[in-house]
N, C-alpha and C positions, 0 to 999 in steps of 0.2 A: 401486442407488447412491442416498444418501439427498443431496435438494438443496435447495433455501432460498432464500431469495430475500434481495437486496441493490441495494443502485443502485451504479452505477457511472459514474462522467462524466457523473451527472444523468440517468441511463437504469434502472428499474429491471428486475432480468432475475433467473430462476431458475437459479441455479447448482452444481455439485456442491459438495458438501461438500469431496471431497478433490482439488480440482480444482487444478495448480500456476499460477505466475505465467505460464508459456510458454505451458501449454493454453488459458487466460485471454486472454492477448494475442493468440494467434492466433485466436480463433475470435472477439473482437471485432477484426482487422482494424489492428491495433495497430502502431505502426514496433517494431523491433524496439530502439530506444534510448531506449524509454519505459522508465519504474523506477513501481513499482504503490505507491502509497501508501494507506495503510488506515488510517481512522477508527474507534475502537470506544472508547463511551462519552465519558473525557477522556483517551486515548492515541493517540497518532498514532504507526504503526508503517512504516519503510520496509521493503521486502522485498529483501532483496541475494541469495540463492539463489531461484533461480529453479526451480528443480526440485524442491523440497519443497513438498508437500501443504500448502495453506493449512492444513486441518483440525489441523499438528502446530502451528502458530506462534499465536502472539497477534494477529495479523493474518486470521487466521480467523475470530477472532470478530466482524470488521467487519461492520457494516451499510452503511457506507459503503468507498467506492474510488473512487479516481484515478488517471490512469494522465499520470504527466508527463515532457515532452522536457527534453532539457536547454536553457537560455535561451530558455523559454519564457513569455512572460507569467503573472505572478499571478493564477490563479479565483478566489481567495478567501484567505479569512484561515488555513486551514492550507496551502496552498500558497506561503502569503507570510510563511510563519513563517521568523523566522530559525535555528533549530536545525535546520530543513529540509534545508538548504545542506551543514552538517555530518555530518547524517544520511544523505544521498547518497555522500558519501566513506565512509561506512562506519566502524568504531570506530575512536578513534584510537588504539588501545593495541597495534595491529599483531594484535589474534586476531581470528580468524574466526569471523562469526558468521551465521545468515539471515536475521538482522533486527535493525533498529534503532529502538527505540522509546522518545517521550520525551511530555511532558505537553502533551496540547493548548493552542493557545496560544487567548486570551482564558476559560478558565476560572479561577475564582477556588477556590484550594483551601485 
């Protein structure tokens, strides 16, 4: 199994590649009504299925990870993004999808 390394909640740790968001939360110790938020390059991606292998989504490609409750205090500037909020509710167009990914906020594009 091929694995990589990422930070996570400011921890960095070697992780598999096709490791999903449940394996992830459990094995860092995680409530179960955390939602995994991934930073890669200038996209911030949220993960809404939980059982797909990071390695298939765009959130696999993260170097970064969050893992956030709901009303819980702002860490930072992509946690306190306002599309954030949106992105937690998942798409609004009623289809289903594993992820919701939008532009990270304070880049300039």
């Amino acid at each position: 199994m091929e694995t990589r390394w990422a930070t996570v909640d400011g921890v960095t740790l070697e992780l598999p590649a096709d490791c999903t968001v449940c394996e992830l939360r459990d094995a860092l110790y995680k409530p179960d009504d955390s939602v995994l938020i991934a930073v890669t390059g200038d996209l911030v991606s949220v993960v809404h299925d939980e059982d797909e292998p990071l390695s298939e989504l765009v959130a696999g490609c993260a170097q970064t990870y969050y893992f956030r409750r709901p009303n819980e205090p702002e860490r930072n500037d992509v946690l306190a993004a306002p599309e954030l909020e949106a992105a937690l509710n998942g798409p609004d167009d009623g289809r289903s999808t594993a992820e919701t990914t939008f532009q990270r906020p304070g880049i300039d594009h």
